[in-house]
One Martini backbone bead per residue (centre of mass of N, CA, C, O) as a GRO file, in nm:
protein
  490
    1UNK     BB    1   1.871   7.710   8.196
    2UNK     BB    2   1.735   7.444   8.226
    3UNK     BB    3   1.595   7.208   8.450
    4UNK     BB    4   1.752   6.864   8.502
    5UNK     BB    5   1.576   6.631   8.562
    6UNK     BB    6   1.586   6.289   8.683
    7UNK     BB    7   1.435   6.148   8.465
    8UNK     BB    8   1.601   6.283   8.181
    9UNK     BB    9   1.890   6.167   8.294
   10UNK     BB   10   1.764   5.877   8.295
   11UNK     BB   11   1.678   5.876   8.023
   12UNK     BB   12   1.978   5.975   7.865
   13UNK     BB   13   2.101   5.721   7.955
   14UNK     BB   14   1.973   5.494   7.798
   15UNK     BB   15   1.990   5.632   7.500
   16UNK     BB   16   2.282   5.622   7.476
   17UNK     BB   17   2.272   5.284   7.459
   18UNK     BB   18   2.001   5.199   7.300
   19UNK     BB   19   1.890   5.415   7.048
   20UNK     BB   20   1.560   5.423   6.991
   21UNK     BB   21   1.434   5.685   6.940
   22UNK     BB   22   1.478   5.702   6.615
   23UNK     BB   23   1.291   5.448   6.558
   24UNK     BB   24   1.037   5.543   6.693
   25UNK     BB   25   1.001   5.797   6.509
   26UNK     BB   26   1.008   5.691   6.248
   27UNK     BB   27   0.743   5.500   6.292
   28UNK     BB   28   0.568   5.714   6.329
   29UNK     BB   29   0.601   5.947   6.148
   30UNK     BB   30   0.565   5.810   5.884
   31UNK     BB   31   0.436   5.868   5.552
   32UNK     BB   32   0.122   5.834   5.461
   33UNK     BB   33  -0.122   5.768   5.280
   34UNK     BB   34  -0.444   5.911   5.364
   35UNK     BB   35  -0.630   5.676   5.262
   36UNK     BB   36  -0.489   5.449   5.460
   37UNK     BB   37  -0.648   5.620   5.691
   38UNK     BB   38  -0.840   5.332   5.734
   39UNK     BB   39  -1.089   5.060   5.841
   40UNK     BB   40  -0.954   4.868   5.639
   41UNK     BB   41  -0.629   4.865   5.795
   42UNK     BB   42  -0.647   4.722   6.110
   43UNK     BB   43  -0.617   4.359   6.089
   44UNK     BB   44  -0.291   4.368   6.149
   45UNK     BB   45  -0.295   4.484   6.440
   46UNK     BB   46  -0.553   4.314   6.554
   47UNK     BB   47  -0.378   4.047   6.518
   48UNK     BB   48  -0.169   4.089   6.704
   49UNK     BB   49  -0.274   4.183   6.973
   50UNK     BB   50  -0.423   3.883   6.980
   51UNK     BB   51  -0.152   3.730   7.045
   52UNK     BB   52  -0.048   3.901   7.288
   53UNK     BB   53  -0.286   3.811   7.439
   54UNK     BB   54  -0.203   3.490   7.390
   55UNK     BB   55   0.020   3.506   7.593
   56UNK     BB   56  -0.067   3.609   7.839
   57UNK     BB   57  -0.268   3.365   7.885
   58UNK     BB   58  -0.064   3.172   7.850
   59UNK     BB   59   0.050   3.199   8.075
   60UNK     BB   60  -0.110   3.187   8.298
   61UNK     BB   61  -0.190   2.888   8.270
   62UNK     BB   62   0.132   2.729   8.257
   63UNK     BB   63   0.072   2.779   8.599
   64UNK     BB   64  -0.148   2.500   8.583
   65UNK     BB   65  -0.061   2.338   8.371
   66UNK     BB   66  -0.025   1.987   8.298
   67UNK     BB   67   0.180   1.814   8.041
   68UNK     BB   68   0.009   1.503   8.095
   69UNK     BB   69  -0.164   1.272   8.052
   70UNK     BB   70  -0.292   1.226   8.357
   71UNK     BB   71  -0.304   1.593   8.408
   72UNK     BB   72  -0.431   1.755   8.228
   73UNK     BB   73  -0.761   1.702   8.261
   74UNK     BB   74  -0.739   1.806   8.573
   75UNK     BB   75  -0.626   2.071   8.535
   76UNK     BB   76  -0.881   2.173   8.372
   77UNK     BB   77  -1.094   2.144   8.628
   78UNK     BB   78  -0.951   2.324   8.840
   79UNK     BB   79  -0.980   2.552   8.687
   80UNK     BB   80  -1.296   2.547   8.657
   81UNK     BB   81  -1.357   2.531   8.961
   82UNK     BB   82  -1.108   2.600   9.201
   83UNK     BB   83  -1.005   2.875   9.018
   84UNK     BB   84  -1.084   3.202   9.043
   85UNK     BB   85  -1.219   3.205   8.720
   86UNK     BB   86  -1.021   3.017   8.566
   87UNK     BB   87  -1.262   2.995   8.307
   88UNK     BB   88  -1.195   3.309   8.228
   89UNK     BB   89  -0.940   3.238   8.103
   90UNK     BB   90  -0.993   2.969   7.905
   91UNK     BB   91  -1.177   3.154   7.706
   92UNK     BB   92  -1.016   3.360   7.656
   93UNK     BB   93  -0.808   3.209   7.510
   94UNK     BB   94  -0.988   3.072   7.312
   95UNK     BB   95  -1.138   3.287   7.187
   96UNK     BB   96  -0.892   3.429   7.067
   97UNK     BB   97  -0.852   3.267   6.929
   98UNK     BB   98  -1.054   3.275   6.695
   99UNK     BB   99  -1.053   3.549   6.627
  100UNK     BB  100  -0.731   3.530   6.487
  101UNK     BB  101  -0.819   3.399   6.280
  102UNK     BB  102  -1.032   3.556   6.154
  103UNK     BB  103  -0.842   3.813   6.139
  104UNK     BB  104  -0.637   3.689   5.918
  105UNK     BB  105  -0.822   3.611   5.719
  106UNK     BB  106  -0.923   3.887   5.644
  107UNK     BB  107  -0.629   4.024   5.608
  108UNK     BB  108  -0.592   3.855   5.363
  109UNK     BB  109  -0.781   3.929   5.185
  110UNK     BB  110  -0.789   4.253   5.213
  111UNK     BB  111  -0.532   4.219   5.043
  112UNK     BB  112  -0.576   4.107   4.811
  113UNK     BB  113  -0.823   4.315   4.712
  114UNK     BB  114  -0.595   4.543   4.727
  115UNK     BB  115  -0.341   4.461   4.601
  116UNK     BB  116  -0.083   4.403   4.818
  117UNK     BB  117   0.121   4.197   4.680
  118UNK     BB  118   0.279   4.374   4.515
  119UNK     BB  119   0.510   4.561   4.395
  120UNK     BB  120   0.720   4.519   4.635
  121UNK     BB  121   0.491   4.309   4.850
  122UNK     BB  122   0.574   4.009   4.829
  123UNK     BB  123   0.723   3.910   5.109
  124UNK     BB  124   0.488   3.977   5.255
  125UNK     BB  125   0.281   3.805   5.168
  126UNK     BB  126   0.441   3.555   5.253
  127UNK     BB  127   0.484   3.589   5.560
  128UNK     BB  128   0.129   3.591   5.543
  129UNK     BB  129   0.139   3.255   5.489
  130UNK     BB  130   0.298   3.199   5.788
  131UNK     BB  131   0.069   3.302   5.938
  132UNK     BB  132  -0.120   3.139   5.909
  133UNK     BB  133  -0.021   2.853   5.947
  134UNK     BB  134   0.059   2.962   6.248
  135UNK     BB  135  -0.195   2.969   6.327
  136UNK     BB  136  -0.319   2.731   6.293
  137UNK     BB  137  -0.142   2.571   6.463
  138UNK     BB  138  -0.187   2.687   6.742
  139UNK     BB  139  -0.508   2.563   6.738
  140UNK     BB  140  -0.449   2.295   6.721
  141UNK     BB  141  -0.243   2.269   6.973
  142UNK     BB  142  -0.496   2.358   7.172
  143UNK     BB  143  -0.666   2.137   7.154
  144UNK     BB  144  -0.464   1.912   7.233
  145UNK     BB  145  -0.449   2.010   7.537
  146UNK     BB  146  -0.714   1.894   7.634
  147UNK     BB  147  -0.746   1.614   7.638
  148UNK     BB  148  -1.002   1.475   7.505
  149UNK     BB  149  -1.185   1.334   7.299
  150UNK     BB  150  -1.166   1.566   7.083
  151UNK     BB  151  -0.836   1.569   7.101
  152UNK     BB  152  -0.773   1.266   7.058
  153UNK     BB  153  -0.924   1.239   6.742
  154UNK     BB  154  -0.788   1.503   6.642
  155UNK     BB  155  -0.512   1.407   6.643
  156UNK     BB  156  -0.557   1.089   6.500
  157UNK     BB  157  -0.605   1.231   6.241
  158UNK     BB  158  -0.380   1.408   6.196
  159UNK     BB  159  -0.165   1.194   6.182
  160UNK     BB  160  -0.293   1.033   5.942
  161UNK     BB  161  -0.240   1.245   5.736
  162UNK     BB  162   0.102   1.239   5.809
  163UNK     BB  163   0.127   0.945   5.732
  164UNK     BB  164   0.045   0.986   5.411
  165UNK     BB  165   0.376   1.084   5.365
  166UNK     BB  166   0.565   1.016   5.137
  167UNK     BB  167   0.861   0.858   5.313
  168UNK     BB  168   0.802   1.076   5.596
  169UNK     BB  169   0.544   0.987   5.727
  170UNK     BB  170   0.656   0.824   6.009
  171UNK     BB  171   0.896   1.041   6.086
  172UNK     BB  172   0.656   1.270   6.187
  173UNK     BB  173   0.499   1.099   6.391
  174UNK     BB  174   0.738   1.026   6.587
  175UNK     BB  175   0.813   1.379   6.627
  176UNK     BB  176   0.519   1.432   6.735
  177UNK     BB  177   0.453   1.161   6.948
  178UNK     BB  178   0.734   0.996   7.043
  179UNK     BB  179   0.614   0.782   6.849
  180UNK     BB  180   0.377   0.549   6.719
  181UNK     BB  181   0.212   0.681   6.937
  182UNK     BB  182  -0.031   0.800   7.204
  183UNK     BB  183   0.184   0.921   7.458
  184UNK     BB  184   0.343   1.100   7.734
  185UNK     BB  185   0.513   1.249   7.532
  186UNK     BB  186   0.291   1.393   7.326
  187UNK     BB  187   0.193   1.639   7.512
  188UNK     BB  188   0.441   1.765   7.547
  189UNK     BB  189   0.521   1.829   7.266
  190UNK     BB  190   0.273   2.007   7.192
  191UNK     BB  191   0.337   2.211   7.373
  192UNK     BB  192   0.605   2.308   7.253
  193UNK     BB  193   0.482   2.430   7.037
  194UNK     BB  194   0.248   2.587   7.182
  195UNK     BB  195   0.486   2.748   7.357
  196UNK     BB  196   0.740   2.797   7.170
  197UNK     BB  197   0.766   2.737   6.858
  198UNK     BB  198   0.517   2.889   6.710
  199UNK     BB  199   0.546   3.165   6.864
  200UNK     BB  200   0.836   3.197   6.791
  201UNK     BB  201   0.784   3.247   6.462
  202UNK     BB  202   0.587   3.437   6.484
  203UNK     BB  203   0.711   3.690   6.611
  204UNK     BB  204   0.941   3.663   6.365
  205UNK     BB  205   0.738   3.681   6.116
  206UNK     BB  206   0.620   3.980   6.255
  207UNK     BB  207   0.882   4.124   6.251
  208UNK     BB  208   0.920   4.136   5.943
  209UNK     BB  209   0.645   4.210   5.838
  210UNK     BB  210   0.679   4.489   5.960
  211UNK     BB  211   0.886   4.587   5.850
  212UNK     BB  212   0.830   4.596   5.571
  213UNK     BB  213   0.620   4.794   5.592
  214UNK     BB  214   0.804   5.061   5.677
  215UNK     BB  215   1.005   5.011   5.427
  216UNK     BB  216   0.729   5.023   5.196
  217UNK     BB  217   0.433   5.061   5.309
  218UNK     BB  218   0.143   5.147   5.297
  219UNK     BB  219  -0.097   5.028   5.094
  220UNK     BB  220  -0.253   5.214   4.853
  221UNK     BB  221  -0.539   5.312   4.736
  222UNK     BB  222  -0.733   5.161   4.544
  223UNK     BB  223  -0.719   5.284   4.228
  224UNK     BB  224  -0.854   5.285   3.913
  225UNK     BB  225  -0.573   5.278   3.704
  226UNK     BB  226  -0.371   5.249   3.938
  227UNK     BB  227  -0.077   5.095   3.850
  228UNK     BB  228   0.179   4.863   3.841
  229UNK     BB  229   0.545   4.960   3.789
  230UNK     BB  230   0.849   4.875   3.859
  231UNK     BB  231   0.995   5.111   3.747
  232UNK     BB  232   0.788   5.350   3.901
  233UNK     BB  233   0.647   5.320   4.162
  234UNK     BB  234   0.811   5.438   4.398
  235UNK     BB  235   0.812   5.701   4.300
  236UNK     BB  236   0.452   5.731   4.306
  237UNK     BB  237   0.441   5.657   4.646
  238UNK     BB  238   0.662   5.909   4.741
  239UNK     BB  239   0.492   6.138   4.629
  240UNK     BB  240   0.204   6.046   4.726
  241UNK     BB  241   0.312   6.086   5.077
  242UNK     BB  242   0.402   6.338   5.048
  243UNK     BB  243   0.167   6.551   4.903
  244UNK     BB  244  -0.070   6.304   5.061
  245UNK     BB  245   0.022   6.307   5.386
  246UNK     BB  246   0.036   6.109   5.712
  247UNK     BB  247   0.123   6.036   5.951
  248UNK     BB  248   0.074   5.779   6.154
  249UNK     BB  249   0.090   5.948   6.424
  250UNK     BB  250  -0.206   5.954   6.479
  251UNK     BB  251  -0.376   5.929   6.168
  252UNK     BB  252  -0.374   5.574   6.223
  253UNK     BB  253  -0.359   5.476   6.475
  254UNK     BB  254  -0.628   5.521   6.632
  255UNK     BB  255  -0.783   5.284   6.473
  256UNK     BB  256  -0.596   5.039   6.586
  257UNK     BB  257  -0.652   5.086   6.866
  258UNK     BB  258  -0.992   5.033   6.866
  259UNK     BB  259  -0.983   4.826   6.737
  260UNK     BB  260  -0.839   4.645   6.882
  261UNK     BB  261  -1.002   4.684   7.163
  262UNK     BB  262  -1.256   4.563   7.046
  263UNK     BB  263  -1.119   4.252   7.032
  264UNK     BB  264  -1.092   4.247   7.338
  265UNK     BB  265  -1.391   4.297   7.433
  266UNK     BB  266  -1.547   4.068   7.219
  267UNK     BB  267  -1.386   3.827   7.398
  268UNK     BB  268  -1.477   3.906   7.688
  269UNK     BB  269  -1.767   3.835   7.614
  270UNK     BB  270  -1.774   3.594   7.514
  271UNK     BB  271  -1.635   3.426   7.768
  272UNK     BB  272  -1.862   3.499   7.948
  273UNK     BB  273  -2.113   3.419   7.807
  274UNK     BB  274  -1.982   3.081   7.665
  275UNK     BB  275  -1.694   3.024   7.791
  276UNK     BB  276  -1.528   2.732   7.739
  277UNK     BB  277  -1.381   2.420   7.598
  278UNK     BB  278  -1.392   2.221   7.795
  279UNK     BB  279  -1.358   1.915   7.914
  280UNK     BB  280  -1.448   1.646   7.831
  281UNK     BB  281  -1.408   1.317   7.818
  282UNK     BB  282  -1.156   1.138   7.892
  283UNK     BB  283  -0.961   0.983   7.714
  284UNK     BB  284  -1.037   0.715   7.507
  285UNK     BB  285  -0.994   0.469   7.242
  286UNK     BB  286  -1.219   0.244   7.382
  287UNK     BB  287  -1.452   0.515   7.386
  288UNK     BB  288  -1.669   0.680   7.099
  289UNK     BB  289  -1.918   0.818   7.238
  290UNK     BB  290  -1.898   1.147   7.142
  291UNK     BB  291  -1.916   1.299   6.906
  292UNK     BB  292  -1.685   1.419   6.762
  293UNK     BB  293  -1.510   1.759   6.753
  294UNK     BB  294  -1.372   2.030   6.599
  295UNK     BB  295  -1.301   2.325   6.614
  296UNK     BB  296  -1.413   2.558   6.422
  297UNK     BB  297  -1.167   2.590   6.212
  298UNK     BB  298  -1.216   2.276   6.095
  299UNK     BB  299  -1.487   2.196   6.007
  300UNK     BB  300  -1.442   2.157   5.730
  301UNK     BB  301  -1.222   1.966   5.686
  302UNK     BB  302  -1.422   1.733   5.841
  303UNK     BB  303  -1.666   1.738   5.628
  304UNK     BB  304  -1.496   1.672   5.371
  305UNK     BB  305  -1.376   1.380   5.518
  306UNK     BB  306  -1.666   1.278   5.559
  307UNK     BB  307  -1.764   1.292   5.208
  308UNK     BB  308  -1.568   1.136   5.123
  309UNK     BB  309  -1.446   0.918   4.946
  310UNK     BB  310  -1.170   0.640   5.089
  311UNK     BB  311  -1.037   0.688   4.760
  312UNK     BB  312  -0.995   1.029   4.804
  313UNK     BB  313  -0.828   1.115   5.096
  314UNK     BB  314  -0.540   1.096   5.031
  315UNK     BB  315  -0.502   1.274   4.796
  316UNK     BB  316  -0.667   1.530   4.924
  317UNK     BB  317  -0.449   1.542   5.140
  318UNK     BB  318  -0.199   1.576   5.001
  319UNK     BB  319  -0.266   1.791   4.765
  320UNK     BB  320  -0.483   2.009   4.852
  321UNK     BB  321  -0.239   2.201   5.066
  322UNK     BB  322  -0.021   2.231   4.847
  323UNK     BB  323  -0.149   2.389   4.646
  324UNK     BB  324  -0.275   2.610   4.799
  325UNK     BB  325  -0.050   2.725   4.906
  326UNK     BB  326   0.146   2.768   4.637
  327UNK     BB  327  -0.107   2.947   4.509
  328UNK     BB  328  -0.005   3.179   4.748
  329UNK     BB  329   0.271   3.189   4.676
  330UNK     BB  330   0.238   3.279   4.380
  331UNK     BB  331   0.047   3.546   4.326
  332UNK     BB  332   0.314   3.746   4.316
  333UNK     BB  333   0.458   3.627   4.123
  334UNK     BB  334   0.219   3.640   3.882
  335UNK     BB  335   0.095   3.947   4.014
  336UNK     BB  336   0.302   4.197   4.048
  337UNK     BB  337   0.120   4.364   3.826
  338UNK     BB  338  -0.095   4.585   3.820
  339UNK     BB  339  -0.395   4.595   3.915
  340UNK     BB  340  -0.560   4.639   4.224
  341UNK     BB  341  -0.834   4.693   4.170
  342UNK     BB  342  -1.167   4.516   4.252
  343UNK     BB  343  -1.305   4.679   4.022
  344UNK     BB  344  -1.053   4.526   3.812
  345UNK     BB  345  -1.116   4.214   3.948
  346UNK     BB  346  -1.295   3.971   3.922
  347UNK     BB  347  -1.145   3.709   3.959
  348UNK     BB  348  -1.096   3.783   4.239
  349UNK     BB  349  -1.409   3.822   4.353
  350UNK     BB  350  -1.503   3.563   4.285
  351UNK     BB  351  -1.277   3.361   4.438
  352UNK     BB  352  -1.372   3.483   4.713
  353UNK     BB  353  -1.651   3.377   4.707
  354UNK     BB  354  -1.633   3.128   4.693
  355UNK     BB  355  -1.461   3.065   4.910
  356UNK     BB  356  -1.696   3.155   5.115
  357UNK     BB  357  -1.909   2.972   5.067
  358UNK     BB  358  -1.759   2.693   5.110
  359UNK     BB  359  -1.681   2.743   5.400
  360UNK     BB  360  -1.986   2.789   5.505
  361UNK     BB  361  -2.096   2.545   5.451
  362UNK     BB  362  -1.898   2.333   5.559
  363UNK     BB  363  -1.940   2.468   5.856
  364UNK     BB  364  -2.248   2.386   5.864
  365UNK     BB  365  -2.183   2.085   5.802
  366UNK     BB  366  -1.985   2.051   6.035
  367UNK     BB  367  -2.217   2.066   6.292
  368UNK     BB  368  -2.399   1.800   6.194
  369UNK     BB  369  -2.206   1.583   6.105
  370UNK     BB  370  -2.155   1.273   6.142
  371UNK     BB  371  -1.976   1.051   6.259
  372UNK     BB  372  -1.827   0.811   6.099
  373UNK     BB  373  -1.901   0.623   6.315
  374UNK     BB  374  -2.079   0.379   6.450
  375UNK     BB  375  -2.237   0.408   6.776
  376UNK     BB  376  -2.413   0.143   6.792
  377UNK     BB  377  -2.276  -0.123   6.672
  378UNK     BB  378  -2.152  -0.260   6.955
  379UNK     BB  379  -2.481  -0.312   7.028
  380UNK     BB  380  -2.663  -0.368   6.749
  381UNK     BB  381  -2.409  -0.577   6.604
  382UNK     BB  382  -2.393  -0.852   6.562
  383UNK     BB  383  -2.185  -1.122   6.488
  384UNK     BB  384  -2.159  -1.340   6.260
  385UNK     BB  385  -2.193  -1.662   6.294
  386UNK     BB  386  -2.018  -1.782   6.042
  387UNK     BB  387  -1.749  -1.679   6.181
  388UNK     BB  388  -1.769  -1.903   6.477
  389UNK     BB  389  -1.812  -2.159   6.392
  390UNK     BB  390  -1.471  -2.270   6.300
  391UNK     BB  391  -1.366  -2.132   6.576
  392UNK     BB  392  -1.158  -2.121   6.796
  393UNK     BB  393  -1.145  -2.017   7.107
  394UNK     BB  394  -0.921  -1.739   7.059
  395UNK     BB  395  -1.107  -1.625   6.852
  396UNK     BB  396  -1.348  -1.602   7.013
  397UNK     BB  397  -1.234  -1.418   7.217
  398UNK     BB  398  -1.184  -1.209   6.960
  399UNK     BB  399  -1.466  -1.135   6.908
  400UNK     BB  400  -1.492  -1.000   7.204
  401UNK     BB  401  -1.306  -0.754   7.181
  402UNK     BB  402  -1.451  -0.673   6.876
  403UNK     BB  403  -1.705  -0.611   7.042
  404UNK     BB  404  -1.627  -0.418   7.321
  405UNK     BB  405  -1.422  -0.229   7.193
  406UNK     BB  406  -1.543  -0.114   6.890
  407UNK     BB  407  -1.469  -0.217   6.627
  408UNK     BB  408  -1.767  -0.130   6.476
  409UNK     BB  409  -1.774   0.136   6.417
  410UNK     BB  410  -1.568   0.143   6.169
  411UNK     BB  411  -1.606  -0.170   6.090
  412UNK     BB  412  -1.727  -0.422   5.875
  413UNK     BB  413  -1.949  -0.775   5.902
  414UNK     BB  414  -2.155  -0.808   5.659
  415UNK     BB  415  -2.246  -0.494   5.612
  416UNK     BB  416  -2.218  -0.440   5.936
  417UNK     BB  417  -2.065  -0.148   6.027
  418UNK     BB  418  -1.872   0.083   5.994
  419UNK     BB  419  -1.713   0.327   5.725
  420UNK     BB  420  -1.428   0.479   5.793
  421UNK     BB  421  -1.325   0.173   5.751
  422UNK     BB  422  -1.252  -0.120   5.662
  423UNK     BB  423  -1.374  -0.425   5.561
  424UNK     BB  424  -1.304  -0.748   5.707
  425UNK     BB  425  -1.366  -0.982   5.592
  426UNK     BB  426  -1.066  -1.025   5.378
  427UNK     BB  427  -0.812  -0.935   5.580
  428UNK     BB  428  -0.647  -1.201   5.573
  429UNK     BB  429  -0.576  -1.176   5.245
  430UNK     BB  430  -0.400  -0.873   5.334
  431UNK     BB  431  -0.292  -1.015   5.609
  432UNK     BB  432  -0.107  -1.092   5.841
  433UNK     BB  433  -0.047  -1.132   6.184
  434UNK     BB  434   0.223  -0.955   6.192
  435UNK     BB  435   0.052  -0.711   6.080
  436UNK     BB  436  -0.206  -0.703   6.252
  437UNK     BB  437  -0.040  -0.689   6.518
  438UNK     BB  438   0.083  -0.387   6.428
  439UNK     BB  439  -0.194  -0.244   6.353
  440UNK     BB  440  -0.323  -0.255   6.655
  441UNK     BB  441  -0.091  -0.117   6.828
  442UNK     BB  442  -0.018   0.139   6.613
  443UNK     BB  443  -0.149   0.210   6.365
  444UNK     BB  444  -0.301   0.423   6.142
  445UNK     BB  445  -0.448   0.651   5.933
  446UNK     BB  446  -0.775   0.630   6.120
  447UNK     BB  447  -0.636   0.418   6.306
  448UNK     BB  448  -0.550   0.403   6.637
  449UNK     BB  449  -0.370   0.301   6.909
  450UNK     BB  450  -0.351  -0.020   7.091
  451UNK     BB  451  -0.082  -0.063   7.289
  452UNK     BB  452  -0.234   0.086   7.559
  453UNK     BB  453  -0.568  -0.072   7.541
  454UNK     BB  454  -0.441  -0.308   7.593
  455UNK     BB  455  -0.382  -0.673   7.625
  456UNK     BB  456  -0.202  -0.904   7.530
  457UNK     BB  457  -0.406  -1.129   7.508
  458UNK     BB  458  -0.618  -0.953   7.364
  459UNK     BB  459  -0.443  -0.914   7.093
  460UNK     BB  460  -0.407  -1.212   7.033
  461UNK     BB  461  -0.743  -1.272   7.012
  462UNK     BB  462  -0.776  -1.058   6.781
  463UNK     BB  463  -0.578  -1.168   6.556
  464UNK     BB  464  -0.706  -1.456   6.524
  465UNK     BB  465  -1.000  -1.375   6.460
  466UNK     BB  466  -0.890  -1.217   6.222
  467UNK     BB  467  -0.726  -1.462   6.061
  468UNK     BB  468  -1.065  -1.549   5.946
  469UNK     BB  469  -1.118  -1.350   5.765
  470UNK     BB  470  -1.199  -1.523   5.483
  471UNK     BB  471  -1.274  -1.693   5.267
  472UNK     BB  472  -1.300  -2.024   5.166
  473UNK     BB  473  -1.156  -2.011   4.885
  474UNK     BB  474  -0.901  -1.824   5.042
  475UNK     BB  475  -0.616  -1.805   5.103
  476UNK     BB  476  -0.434  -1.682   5.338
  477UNK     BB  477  -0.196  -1.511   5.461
  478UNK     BB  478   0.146  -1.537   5.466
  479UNK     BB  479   0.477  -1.609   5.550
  480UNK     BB  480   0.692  -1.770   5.413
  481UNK     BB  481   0.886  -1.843   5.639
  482UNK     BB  482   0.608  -1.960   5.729
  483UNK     BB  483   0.382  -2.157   5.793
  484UNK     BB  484   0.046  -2.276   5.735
  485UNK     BB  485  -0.218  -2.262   5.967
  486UNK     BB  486  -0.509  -2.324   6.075
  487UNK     BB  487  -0.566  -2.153   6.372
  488UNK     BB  488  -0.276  -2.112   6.421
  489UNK     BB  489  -0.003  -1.999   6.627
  490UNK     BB  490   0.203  -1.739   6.625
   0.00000   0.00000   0.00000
């Protein structure tokens, strides 16, 4: 009879309590059809791989990042300069984001064009478009962490774009946000998202994918002809696994674990060569020369919403995420049979090259495009006299904080200054004092909000300014229950 080394007798201690050999030995052993451990199947272990990489190195971090807007920003200079190394966490950290999304992206194409989406294989697909969108999320809550100029503008898009949501959307505001502007808490919430909630989904969303991988079956080589019907697949596909399959591991385990390692020493070698990103100068939302942008995987994005005309903002925020998503989810439901070679579905070749194509260039253009404010708007162009020839005093010194503040980056007087905002000639028969002074305030739309930036007296001295701007002929507006003077205080 063998002896029983003291390793086998704890081996078989813990084996008899937690029973998970069985499964383990399941999952490796299963078998693949042989053409499926190809080079082709990568892009899934490999994305996860990189997730695993951004959690250890995501611990790491939030043993110094201190989630605070006083201390944010600090604390990222001191991994930079103080703690050694510290600068190259930050990048690993970064670069596989960066990583990450690009290898999502990938993973979700080659599935596309592999027709992996199809009978039996629609909630994994599903399941990969929750990935997909969590991969996002994660993307834009990481780079608000870093709380610098670009972060604090990026955010303040991506709220307007949320509050432009019918009947939900200042609700979802205060919900992001902590309240109504960006303030103590607003950091806070962020960290949350982007250490607790956003992971926890993906790990839940990833640990569903991967089970129904292994009871369903890796995706058998797309060959031309070899059609998909409800009746016959499963019976097809355990057939061909059986007479011309090999184990999962060593055949093709082997593929995903080198390419895994190649993404991850990829990371490292980025990481080394260009370093972290930011932070730039502390957030300031009353000194925007700073020409933001956002991370990499949304310049897109920004480009689009750049060159947007200002009447078409709301529609295409609204409503082109919603059908993108929806015709995502839709695809295995309306295609979940036929053809799966993409050389016998040219419109599916089409549509992935067009969309290849708009997004390399959108990203091109994004690398490029000036920020809609115009910055040197507030020191190249006076407020026109005419605004200010029978101003009170009070107005007077409210047209000097809309200038000294940079409200012309955004906003235009007589034809001169940003165009990001709408122009103010007639902004007073448009908003009364306390619409205008809520504005300020609180902010909405493409616009910050200034309750945290501004003291109460100058708040009133530039709703005051506000409230003069109307042509000479049209009545400003009124609250019905006050009567109106003009110039008179509110």
């Amino acid at each position: 009879m063998p002896r029983i080394t003291r390793s086998q007798r704890m081996y078989d201690w813990f084996e008899r309590r937690l029973q998970i050999e069985g499964p383990i030995k399941d999952a490796a052993l299963h078998q693949v059809p042989r053409e499926t451990a190809s080079w082709w199947y990568v892009f899934g272990s490999g994305a996860f791989t990189l997730f695993l990489f951004q959690v250890v190195t995501g611990i790491l971090l939030a043993i110094i990042y201190v989630p605070s807007a006083g201390e944010a920003w600090n604390s990222l200079n001191v991994l930079n300069h103080q703690i050694p190394l510290g600068w190259y966490l930050r990048a690993l950290h970064g670069w596989g984001s960066n990583f990450m999304v690009a290898i999502v992206f990938i993973h979700m194409t080659q599935v596309f064009l592999f027709g992996a989406y199809k009978f039996p294989r629609e909630l994994t697909w599903i399941f990969g478009v929750f990935l997909l969108i969590l991969t996002l999320g994660m993307a834009f809550t990481g780079q608000v962490l870093r709380f610098d100029q670009d972060a604090y503008w990026g955010l303040g898009i991506g709220i307007s774009m949320v509050s432009r949501v019918p009947v939900i959307g200042g609700g979802l505001v205060h919900l992001l946000l902590g309240g109504p502007i960006m303030a103590g808490t607003t950091l806070a919430r962020f960290f949350d998202l982007h250490v607790f909630v956003i992971p926890g989904l993906l790990f839940g969303f990833a640990g569903l994918h991967i089970w129904m991988v292994l009871k369903l079956g890796i995706n058998e080589w797309p060959m031309p002809g070899r059609l998909v019907r409800r009746a016959t697949y499963v019976e097809e596909y355990n057939r061909l696994a059986h007479e011309d399959g090999i184990p999962f591991i060593p055949g093709a385990f082997w593929k995903d674990l080198v390419f895994s390692a190649a993404m991850v020493a990829a990371v490292a070698v980025c990481a080394w060569i260009f370093g972290p990103s930011g932070p730039g100068g502390p957030p300031d939302p009353a000194i925007i020369q700073t020409n933001p942008k956002p991370d990499f995987p949304f310049l897109w994005i920004f480009s689009i919403l750049a060159y947007l005309p200002p009447a078409l903002e709301t529609p295409v925020i609204l409503v082109a995420p919603v059908l993108a998503i929806l015709a995502l989810f839709a695809v295995p439901l309306v295609a979940g049979e036929g053809e799966k070679s993409w050389r016998r579905r040219p419109v599916a070749v089409l549509a992935v090259a067009f969309i290849a194509v708009a997004w390399g260039e959108f990203t091109q253009l994004g690398t490029t495009t000036p920020w809609s404010p115009h910055m040197d708007a507030w020191s190249s162009d006076s407020i026109p006299v005419r605004y200010l020839r029978t101003a009170t005093p009070l107005a007077r010194q409210g047209a000097n904080v809309f200038q000294e503040k940079q409200c012309r980056n955004c906003h235009s007087i007589g034809g001169l200054g940003g165009q990001r905002g709408p122009a103010l000639d007639s902004v007073a028969t448009r908003m009364t004092r306390d619409q205008l002074r809520f504005k300020v305030v609180t902010g909405g739309g493409n616009m910050p909000a200034f309750g945290k930036n501004l003291s109460a007296p100058e708040i009133e001295a530039l709703v005051a300014f506000l409230s003069t701007l109307h042509p000479a002929n049209e009545a400003p507006a009124y609250t019905p229950s006050r009567p109106y003077v003009t110039n008179s205080p509110p």
